[in-house]
Structure formats: C-alpha cells, structure tokens
C-alpha positions as MATLAB code, in Angstrom:
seq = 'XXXXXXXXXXXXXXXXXXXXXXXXXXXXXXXXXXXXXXXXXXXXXXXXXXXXXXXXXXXXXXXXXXXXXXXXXXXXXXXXXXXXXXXXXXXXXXXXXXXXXXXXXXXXXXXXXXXXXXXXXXXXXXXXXXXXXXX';
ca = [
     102.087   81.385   47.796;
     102.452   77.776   47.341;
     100.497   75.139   49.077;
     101.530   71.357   50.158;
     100.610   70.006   46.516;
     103.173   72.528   44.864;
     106.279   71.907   43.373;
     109.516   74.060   43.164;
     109.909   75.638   39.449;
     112.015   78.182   38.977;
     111.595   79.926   35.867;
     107.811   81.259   35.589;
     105.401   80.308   32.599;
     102.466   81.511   31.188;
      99.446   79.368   33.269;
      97.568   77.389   33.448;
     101.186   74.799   34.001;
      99.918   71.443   36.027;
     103.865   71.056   37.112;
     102.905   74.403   39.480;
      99.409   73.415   41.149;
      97.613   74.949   43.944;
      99.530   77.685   43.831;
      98.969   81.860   43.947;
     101.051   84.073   42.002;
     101.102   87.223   43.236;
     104.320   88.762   41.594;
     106.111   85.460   40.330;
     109.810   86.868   39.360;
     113.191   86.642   40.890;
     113.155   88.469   43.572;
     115.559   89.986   46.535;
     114.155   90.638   49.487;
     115.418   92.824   51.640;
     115.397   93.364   55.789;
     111.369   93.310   56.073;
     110.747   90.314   53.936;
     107.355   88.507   53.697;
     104.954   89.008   56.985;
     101.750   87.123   57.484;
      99.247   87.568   59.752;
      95.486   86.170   60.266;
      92.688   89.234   60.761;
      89.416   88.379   62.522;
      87.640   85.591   63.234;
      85.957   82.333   61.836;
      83.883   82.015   59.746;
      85.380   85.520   58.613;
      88.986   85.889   58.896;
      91.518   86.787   55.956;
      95.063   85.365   55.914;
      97.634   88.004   54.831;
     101.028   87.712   53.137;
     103.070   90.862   53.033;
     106.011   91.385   50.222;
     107.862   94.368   51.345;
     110.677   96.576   49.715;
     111.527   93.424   47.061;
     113.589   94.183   44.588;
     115.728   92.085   41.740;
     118.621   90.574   42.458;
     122.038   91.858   41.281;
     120.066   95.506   40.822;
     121.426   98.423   41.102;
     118.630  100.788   41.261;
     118.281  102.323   44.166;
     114.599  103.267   43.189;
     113.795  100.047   43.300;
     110.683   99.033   46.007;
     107.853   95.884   45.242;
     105.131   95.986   47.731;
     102.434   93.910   47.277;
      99.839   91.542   49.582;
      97.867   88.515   49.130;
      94.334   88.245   50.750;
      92.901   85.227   51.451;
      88.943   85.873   52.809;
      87.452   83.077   54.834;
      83.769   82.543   53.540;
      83.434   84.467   50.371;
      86.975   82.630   49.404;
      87.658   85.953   47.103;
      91.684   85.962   46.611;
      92.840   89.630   46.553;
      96.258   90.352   45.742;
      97.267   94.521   45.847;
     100.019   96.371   44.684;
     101.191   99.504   46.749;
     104.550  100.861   45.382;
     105.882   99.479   42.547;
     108.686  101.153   41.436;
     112.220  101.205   39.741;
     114.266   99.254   37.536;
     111.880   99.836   34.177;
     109.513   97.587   33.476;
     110.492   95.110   35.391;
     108.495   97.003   38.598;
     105.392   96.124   36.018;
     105.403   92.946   35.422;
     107.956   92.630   32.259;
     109.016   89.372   33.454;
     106.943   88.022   36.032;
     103.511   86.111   36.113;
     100.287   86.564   38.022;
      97.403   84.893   38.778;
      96.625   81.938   39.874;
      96.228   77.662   39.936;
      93.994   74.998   40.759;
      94.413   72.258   42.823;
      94.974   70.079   40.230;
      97.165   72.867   37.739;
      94.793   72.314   35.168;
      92.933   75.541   35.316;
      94.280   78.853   36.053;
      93.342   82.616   36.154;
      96.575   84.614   34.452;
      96.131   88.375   34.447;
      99.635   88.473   33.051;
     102.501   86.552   31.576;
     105.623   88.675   31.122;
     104.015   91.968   30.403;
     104.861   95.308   31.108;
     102.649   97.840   32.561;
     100.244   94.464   33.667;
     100.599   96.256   37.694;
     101.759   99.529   39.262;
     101.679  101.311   42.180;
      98.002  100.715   43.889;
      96.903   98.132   40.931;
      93.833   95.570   43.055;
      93.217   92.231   41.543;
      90.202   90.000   43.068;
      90.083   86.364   41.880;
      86.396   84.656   42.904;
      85.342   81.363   42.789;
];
C-alpha cells in the first residue's frame, strides 16, 4: 500500500529505503493477479473503523504452478492506529509462497525508519501467519 508521498520502485530492498516512504509492505514481490484482484473496503465507524485491502489468489508471473494461491490483507484500525497485515493461504511455487523474494514491513513518512519482519527470506509467512505493527 503506497500513500501520496511514495514513489514507484520496482525491485524490493531490505528497509528502512527513504526512496520508498510512507509506504506498507504487505507481500512486496512481483506479483500476478488474477480475476479477484485487490478489494478494499472500510468496516465501522469513526473514531473506530479499519480500512481493508484484500490480495486474492496472487500468484508470480510467468508461473506455472497451478498450486499457486497468495492471500493476504492489510488492516488499518482507526484509533489504536495498529497495522495488521494476515496471511491466509500461501501456497505453491516453493519458497517463493514464503517470502524467498519479497519484503515486509513497513515505512515512515519520511523512509527513514522502518519495521522489516523480512527481506528475502523463506519460511518469513505461511498460510495463517498475523503480523501487528503499533505505533
């Protein structure tokens, strides 16, 4: 999820990278996305609503694993401004489905601080992996 301050990069880096700012990385990777795509949707209301972003049935380009599904969501929770991203199924095409070439976590407004759970590491999510980031 990128914000107005962001800037396009298209190969991911370890973080924090102040050419990225502002910016949430749920599953950052090359990634195809299929018929269902990313949904949002806003639950609640103020001062308690959550902003949703919905990857669903992602895989890699040029893939040819059939096995292959990404699912994963961003929360964004009005008040307690907690950042939750989950993993549901995570599957196929080796490690990749892990994390073997993707970053998470996430940037300040500014790019220089960030939270990384992961750079490039397999076996950093799988299926029904939770990761809260709090102020």
């Amino acid at each position: 999820l990128s914000f107005p301050t962001a800037s396009a990069q298209y190969i991911n880096s370890s973080l924090p990278n102040t050419s990225i700012p502002n910016t949430i990385f749920a599953f950052w990777d090359d990634l195809y996305l299929r018929s269902n795509g990313i949904c949002t949707t806003v639950l609640g209301s103020s001062p308690n609503r959550q902003y949703i972003a919905q990857w669903s049935n992602a895989t890699f380009p040029g893939s040819t694993d059939l096995t292959t599904s990404l699912n994963f969501e961003v929360f964004l929770s009005e008040g307690t401004n907690a950042i939750d991203v989950l993993f549901g199924t995570m599957t196929g095409d080796g490690t990749l489905s892990s994390g073997s070439s993707a970053t998470i976590g996430i940037e300040s407004p500014d790019g220089r601080n960030g939270r990384m759970h992961s750079h490039e590491r397999a076996m950093a999510v799988s299926t029904a992996t939770a990761l809260r980031f709090t102020p």
